[in-house]
Steps between C-alpha positions, in 0.01 A plus 500: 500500500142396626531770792581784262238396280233532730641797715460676193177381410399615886639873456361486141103478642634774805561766217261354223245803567646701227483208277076479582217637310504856505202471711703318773840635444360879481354401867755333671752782377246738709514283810867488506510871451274578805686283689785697448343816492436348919793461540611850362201660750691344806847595403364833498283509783866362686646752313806300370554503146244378215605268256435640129259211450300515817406832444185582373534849414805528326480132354331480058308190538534374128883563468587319819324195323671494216815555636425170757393320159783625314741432740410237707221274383537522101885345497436208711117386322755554155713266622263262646269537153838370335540236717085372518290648197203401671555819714460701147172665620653656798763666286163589272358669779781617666562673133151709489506568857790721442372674247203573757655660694711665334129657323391602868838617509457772206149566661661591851650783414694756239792341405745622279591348151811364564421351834211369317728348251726335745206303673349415145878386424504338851154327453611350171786385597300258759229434249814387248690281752164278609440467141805401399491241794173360392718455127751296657240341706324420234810329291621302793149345520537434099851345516387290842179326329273786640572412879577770757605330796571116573639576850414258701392615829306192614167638400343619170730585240378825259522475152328769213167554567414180734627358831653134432547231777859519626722144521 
C-alpha cells in the first residue's frame, strides 16, 4: 500500500531527531523539552495540574529520553531498518545516542546500583533490538540482490548506497 508506505516515511522524518547526530539529536531533544517545560510553567501559573513531562523541576532530562527512544522511536526505526536497510545509519545513531544519554544520565545524579542496572539492562536491550534489525536488514538485502526498496512510487526508486531512476 503506496499510502502506508509513505505515511510512514512522513512520521518517520517527524520523529527522526533521535535517529540524528548526537550533535542534532542532543539539541532537538532540548527544544522539545523546553517546550514542554512551557507548557508545564502555564499549567502551573493556571494552577491545574502539571503533566510529569512538562515539568521542569521534577522531570530527569536524560531518562525521559531514553524512555521516548526506548519506547517509542527505537521499535518503529527496527522495524523500518528491517524493511529498508538503507535506513541502517539511523538505527546506528539512534544506538549511541542512547547510550548518551544514558552517560549524562549516571552524571545527573546518585543513583543506586540496581536502578543503575535496570537502565544499563534497559539501554541494551534497545542497542540489541536495532542491531539485530540491521542483521536481518542486512540478509534481506543479500537474498534480494543487494536492493532495499523497488517500490515504485512514481519517482526515484532507492537501492544500497545510490538512488536509481524509477520505471
Amino acid at each position: 500500500n503506496k499510502t502506508l508506505i509513505i505515511e510512514t516515511i512522513l512520521h518517520s522524518a517527524d520523529v527522526s531527531n533521535p535517529c540524528r547526530t548526537w550533535t542534532t539529536s542532543e539539541a532537538w531533544a532540548h527544544r522539545c523539552l523546553e517546550e514542554f517545560f512551557a507548557q508545564g510553567d502555564r499549567e502551573k501559573e493556571l494552577e491545574i495540574p502539571v503533566q510529569f513531562l512538562n515539568d521542569r523541576d521534577k522531570l530527569n532530562r536524560p531518562n525521559s529520553q531514553i524512555g521516548f527512544i526506548e519506547f517509542m522511536i527505537a521499535p518503529f526505526f527496527a522495524a523500518q531498518i528491517a524493511l529498508w536497510p538503507m535506513l541502517n545509519e539511523y538505527g546506528e545513531n539512534l544506538a549511541q545516542n542512547i547510550g548518551r544519554w544514558q552517560d549524562l544520565w549516571l552524571e545527573d545524579g546518585d543513583h543506586a546500583e540496581e536502578e543503575m542496572h535496570k537502565v544499563s539492562s534497559r539501554v541494551a536491550k534497545v542497542q540489541d533490538s536495532l542491531r539485530s534489525s540491521a542483521c536481518t536488514a542486512d540478509m534481506l538485502g543479500a537474498e534480494s540482490g543487494d536492493m532495499v526498496s523497488r517500490i515504485s512510487l512514481g519517482g526515484p526508486r532507492l537501492t544500497r548506497g545510490r538512488m536509481g531512476t524509477g520505471t
